[in-house]
Every structure is written in C-alpha cells, then in structure tokens.
Rosetta silent file (secondary structure, phi, psi, omega in degrees, C-alpha in Angstrom):
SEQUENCE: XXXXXXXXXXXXXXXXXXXXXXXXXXXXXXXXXXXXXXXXXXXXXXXXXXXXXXXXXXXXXXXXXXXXXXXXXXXXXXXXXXXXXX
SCORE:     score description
SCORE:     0.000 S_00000001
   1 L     0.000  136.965 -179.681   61.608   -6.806   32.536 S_00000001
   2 L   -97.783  129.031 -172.768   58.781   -9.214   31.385 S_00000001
   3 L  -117.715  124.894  168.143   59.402  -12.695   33.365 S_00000001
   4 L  -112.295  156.611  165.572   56.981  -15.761   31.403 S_00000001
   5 L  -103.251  145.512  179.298   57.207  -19.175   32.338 S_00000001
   6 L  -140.187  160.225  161.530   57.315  -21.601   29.695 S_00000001
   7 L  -145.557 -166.444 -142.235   57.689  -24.985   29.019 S_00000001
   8 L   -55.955  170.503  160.812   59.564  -27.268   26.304 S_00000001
   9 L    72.433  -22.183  170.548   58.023  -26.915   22.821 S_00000001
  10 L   -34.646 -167.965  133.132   56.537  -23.287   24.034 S_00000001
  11 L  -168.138  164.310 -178.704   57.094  -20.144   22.699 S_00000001
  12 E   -99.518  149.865  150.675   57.101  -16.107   23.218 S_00000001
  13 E  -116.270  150.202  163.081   56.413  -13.844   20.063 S_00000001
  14 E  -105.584  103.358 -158.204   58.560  -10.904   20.027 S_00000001
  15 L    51.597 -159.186 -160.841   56.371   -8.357   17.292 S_00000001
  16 L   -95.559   -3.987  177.814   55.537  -10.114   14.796 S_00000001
  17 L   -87.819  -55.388 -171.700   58.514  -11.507   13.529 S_00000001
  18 E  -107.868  147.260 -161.358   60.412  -13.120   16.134 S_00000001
  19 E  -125.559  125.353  155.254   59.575  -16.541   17.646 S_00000001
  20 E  -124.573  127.542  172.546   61.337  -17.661   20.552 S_00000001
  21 E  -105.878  153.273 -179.297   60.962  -21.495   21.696 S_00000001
  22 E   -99.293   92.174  145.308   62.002  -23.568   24.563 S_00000001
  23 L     3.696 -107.503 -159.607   63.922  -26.478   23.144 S_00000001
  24 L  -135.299  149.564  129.186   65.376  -28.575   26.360 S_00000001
  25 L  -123.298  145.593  179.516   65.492  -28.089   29.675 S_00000001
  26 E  -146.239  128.951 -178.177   68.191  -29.979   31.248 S_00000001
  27 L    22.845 -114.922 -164.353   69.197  -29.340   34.622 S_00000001
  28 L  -102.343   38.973 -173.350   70.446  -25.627   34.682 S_00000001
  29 E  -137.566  144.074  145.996   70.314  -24.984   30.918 S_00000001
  30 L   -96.239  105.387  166.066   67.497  -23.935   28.445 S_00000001
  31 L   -85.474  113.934 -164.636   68.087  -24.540   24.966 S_00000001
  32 E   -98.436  139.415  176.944   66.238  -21.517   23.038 S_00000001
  33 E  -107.292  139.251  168.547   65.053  -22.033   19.676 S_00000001
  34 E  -146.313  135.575  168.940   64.973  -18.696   17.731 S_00000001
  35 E  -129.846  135.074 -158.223   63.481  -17.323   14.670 S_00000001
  36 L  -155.185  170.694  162.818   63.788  -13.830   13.203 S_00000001
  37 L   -56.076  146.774  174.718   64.296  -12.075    9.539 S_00000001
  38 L   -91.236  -26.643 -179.183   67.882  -12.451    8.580 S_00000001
  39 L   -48.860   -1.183 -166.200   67.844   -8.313    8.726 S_00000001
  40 L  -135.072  107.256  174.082   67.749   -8.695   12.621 S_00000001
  41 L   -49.471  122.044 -161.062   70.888  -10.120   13.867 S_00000001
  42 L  -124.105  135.629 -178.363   70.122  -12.544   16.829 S_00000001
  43 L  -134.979  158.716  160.435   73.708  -13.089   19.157 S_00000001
  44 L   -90.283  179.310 -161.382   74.243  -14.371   22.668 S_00000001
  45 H  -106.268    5.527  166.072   75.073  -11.268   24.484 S_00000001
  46 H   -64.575  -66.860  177.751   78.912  -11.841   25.418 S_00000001
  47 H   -11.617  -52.869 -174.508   78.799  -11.903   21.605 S_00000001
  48 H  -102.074   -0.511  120.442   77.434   -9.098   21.256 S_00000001
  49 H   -32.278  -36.959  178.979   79.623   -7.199   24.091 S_00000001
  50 H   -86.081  -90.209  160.633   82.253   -8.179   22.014 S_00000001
  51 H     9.908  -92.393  169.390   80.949   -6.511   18.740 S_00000001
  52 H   -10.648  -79.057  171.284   80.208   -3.474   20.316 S_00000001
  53 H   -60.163  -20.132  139.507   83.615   -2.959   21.812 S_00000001
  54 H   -58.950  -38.712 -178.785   85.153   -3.671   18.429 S_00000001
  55 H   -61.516  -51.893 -178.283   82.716   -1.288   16.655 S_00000001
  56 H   -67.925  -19.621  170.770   83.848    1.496   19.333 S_00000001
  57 H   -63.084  -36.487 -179.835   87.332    0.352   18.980 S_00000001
  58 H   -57.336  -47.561 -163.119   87.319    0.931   15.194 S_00000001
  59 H   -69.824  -24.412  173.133   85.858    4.532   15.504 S_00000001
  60 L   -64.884   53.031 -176.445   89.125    5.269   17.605 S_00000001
  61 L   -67.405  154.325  159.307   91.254    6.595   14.505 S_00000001
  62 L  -114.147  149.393  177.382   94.270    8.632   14.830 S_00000001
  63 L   -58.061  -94.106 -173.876   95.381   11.278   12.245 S_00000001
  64 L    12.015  -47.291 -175.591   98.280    9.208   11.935 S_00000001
  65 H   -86.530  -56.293  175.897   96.537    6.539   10.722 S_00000001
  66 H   -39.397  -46.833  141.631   94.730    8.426    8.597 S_00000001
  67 H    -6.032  -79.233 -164.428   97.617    9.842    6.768 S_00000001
  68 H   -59.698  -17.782  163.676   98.873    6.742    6.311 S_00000001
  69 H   -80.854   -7.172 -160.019   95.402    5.397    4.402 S_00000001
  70 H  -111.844  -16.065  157.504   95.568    8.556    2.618 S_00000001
  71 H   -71.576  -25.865 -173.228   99.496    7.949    1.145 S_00000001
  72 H   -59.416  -36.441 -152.243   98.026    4.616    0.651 S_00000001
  73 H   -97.117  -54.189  169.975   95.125    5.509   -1.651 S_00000001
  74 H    -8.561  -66.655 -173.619   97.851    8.622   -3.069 S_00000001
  75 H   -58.648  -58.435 -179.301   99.960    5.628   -4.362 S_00000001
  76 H   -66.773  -35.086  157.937   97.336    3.143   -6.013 S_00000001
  77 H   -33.700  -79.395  165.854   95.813    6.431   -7.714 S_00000001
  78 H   -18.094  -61.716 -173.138   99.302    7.081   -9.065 S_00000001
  79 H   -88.398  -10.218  175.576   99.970    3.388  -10.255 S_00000001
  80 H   -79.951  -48.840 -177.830   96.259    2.889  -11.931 S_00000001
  81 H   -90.084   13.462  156.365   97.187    6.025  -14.206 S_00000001
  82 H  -101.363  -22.747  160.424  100.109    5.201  -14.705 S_00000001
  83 H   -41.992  -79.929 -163.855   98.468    1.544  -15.659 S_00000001
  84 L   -56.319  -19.519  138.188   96.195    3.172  -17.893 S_00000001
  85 L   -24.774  -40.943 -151.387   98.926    5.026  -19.865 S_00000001
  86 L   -91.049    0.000    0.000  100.218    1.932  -21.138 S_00000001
C-alpha cells in the first residue's frame, strides 16, 4: 500500500485520469474530492461490498427458476402471434 500525506486543496493522480483531492479535514474525517471518466465507477467500499454480493447473489439461479422464465417467455411468444394474427 502507497501511504502520501496530503493536505487540504492537495491531490494524488491515479493514471492519468483520476484526480483525488483533499477537501476538509475536520477532526477524524477527510472529505475526498474525486474525479474520474464516468466509464470508471468510483463507490465507497461498503458500497461496493454490497454490489458485489448482489452481483454473486444474482448468478445463484436455480433450474427452477429458470423454467419458470422460460414458461414466461413460452407465453408472451404465444400472445405476440397470436397479436399479430389479428
């Protein structure tokens, strides 16, 4: 881990894109300034602990379910040509 000291108004570049600045300091808080590319998603990291563990929950399908999307799509198939009949 790279440890810098900074102080208010500073900043870090991360490559060439992202700029991170020191705000505030206030007692036991830093308020981080940050600028990136909207392609590169910037989160606090509970945030993004959370994400994660939705993304792996999602991959955690059951045939079951799957069926049950695949009578789903079975049905709207069904009713568009029968739509399109009319």
């Amino acid at each position: 881990m790279l440890v810098l000291s900074r102080k208010p108004n500073e900043s870090i570049m991360i490559g060439n894109d992202v700029e991170v600045k020191i705000v505030e300091v206030k007692g036991d808080y830093v308020k981080l300034g940050i600028t990136a590319p909207k392609a590169i998603p910037v989160h606090r990291k509970e945030i993004y602990e959370a994400i994660q563990r939705e993304n792996i929950q999602a991959t955690k399908t059951s045939i079951t379910d799957l069926a049950q999307l695949d009578d789903i799509f079975k049905k709207k198939e069904i009713k568009h040509k029968d739509n399109n009949k009319k």
